[in-house]
C-alpha positions as CSV (number, residue, x, y, z in Angstrom):
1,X,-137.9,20.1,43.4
2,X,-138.2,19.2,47.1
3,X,-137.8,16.2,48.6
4,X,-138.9,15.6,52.4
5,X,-139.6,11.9,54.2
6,X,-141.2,12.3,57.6
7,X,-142.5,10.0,60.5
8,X,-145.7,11.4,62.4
9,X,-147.7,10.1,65.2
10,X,-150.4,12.0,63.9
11,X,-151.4,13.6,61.2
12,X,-150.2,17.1,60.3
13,X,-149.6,20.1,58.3
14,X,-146.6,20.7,56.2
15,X,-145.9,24.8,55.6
16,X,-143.0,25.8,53.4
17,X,-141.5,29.3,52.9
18,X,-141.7,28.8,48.5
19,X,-143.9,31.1,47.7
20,X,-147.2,30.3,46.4
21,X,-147.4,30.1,42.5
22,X,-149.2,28.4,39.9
23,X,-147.2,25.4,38.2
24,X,-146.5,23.9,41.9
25,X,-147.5,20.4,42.8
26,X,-147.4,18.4,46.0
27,X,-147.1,14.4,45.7
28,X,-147.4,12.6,49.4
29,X,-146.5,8.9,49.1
30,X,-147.2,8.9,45.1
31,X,-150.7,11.1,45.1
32,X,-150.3,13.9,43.4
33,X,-152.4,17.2,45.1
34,X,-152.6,21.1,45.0
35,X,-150.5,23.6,47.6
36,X,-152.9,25.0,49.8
37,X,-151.8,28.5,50.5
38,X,-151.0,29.7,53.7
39,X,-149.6,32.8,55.5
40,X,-150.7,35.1,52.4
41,X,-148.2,33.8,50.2
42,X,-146.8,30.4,50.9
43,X,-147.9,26.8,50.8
44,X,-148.4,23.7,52.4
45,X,-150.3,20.4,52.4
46,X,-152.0,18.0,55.0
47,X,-150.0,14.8,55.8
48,X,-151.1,11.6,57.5
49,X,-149.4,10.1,60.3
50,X,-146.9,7.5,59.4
51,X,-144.0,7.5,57.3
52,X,-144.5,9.8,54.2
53,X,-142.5,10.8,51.2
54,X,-144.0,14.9,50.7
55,X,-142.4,16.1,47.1
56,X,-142.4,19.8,45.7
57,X,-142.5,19.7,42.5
58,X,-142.4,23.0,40.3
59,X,-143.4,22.4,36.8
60,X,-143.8,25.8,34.7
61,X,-147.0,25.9,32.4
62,X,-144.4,28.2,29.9
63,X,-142.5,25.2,29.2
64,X,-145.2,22.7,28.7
65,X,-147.2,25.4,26.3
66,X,-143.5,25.2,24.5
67,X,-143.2,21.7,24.1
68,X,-146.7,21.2,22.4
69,X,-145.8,23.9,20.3
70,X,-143.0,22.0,19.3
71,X,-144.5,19.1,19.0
72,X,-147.1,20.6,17.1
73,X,-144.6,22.6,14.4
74,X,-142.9,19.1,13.9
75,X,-145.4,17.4,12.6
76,X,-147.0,20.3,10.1
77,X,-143.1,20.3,8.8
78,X,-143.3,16.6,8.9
79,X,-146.4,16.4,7.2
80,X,-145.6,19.6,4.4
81,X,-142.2,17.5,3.8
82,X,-144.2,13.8,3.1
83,X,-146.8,15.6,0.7
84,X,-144.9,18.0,-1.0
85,X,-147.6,20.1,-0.1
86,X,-146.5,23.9,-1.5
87,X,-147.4,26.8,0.7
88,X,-146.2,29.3,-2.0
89,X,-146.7,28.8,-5.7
């Protein structure tokens, strides 16, 4: 996670050195968008003029494919618990 606030006179480009990966996100005053990559292997965004609030956020597809999984197991042992429903006879 990245935080940056910035005053422009005009608009501009923002370039970072992170590396350009899936699961990144850019949000520039609270609208989220996708890195565009630059250089080969980094990423950036446009930014209007003004004052801004630009935020990296990294959020890795692993972990949200876990938590659904979780999610997901809880209620089938939820569900197998409320019905006594036997897997095994």
């Amino acid at each position: 996670y990245i935080k940056v606030e910035s005053d422009l006179k005009s608009p501009a480009f923002i370039a970072t050195s992170i590396g350009y990966y899936p699961g990144w996100w850019i949000k520039v005053n609270d609208k989220w968008t996708a890195p565009i990559q630059t250089n080969w292997f980094m990423m950036g965004a446009y930014i209007p003029a003004g004052k801004n609030i630009i935020e990296f956020v990294y959020i890795p597809y692993g972990v949200i494919i876990g938590i659904l999984y979780i999610i997901m197991s809880l209620l089938a042992w939820l569900f197998i618990k409320k019905t006594n429903f036997k897997v095994l006879n």
